[in-house]
Residue, then its C-alpha position, 0 to 999 in steps of 0.5 A: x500500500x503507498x503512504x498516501x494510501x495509508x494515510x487516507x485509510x488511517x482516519x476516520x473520514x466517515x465521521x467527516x464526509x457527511x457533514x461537506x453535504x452541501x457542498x458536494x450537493x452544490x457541486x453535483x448541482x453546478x454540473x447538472x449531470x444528465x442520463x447517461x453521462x460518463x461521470x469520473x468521481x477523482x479521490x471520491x473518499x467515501x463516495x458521496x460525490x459519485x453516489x450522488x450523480x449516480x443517482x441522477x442517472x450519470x453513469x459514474x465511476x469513483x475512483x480512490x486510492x485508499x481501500x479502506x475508503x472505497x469498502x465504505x464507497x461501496x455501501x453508498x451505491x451499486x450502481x458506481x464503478x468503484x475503482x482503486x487508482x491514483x489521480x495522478x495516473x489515471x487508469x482511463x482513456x483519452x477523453x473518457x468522461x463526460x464529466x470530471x468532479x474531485x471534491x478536496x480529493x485530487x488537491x492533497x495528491x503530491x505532483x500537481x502538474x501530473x494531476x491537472x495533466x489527467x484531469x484533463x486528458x480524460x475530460x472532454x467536457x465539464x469539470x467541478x472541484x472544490x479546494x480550501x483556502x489556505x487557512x494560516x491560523x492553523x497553519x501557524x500551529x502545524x509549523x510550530x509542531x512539526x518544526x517547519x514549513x511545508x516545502x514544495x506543493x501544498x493542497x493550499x495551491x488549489x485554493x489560490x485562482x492563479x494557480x488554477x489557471x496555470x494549473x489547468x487554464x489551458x484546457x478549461x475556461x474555469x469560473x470559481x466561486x467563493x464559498x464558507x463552510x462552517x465547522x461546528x460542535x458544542x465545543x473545542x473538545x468535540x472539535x478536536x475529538x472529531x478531527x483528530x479522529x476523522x481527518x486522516x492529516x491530522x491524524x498521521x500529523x497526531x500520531x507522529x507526536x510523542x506524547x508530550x508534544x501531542x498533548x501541548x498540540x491538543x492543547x493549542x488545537x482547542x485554544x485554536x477553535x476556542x475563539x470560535x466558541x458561542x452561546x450555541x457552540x463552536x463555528x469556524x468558517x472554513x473558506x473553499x473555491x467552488x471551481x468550475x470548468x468547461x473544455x475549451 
């Protein structure tokens, strides 16, 4: 199994799925998927993007690079192709779909060139990702515990409409759409328990701590989410690109 296979496989990312409903219920709607459409799902996770457009009669194929994502990808929808794979070589041809989707899936893949090159090469018609913005507060706190500051490619580059453009601009005239999703429980503590359960990152992140250091970790994550705390619990908002392609 690769490392990021592992990785994803590590968490618990059906505690955190469920709760992007919106967003990927807006995705499947911007590309309005038509009877019989090829739809690729990329990084589909648990496969609620691809259960979705499945439902509106595309016929999908969701492809992932986590086993243990696609088992649960599988109680979603029979009628998915579920296919295990990597979005950077992409085991289909030529202009293959219909319709390309990616819901912060293809983002957190290492080589960003060879994955907009495959979202191209087998898209001939539209495309729909959705990317986060880089979020610094919790960036500063990662580098304060890791020691360092991320080298190279980051997920963060999708969330930013220049790079998008470099990225994939030349195959796609894209429109992007700013978007907040709300983060939310009763409090910082459930916070933390959900994500650090439930978003395989900052699992492995957790995991390679010794137990001094994830316990001041853990006490600066809900210090963190602390300010986002009301009368009805907390709410951060998470900022994310909608973005939308058409092949030129």
């Amino acid at each position: 199994m690769s490392s990021a296979a592992e990785l994803w496989s590590g968490g618990k990312y059906e505690l955190v799925a469920p709760r992007f409903a919106e967003i990927h219920d807006e995705l499947v709607e911007r590309l309005a998927p038509q009877s019989g459409e090829r739809w690729l799902d990329v990084a589909t996770g648990t496969g609620e993007v691809a259960a979705r457009a499945a439902g509106a009669g595309a016929d999908v194929v969701g492809l992932d690079i986590a086993p243990r994502l696609l088992e649960q990808a599988r109680t979603k929808s029979a009628e998915v192709e579920w296919v295990e794979g990597d979005a950077q070589a992409l085991p289909f041809a030529d202009g293959a779909f219909d319709v390309v989707s990616s819901s912060f899936g293809v983002i957190f893949a290492p080589d960003h060139e060879a994955v907009a090159g495959e979202l191209a090469r087998v898209c001939r018609g539209r495309l729909g990702l959705t990317a986060w913005r880089a979020n610094q507060g919790l960036h500063a706190i990662y580098a304060a515990f890791t020691g360092e500051e991320p080298e190279g490619p980051t997920s963060d580059d999708w969330g930013r409409e220049e790079r998008l453009d470099q990225l994939l601009g030349e195959a796609f005239e894209l429109e992007f759409r700013e978007r907040v999703w709300w983060l939310e429980a009763e409090s910082p503590e459930q916070v933390w328990e959900l994500m650090s359960v439930g978003a395989p990152p900052l699992k492995a992140l957790v995991d390679s701590l010794e137990a001094e250091r994830r316990s001041a970790f853990r006490e600066a994550m809900v210090e963190h989410w602390s300010q986002f705390q009301g009368p009805d619990g907390v709410r951060e908002p998470r900022h994310y690109l909608l973005v939308l392609g058409r092949r030129r």
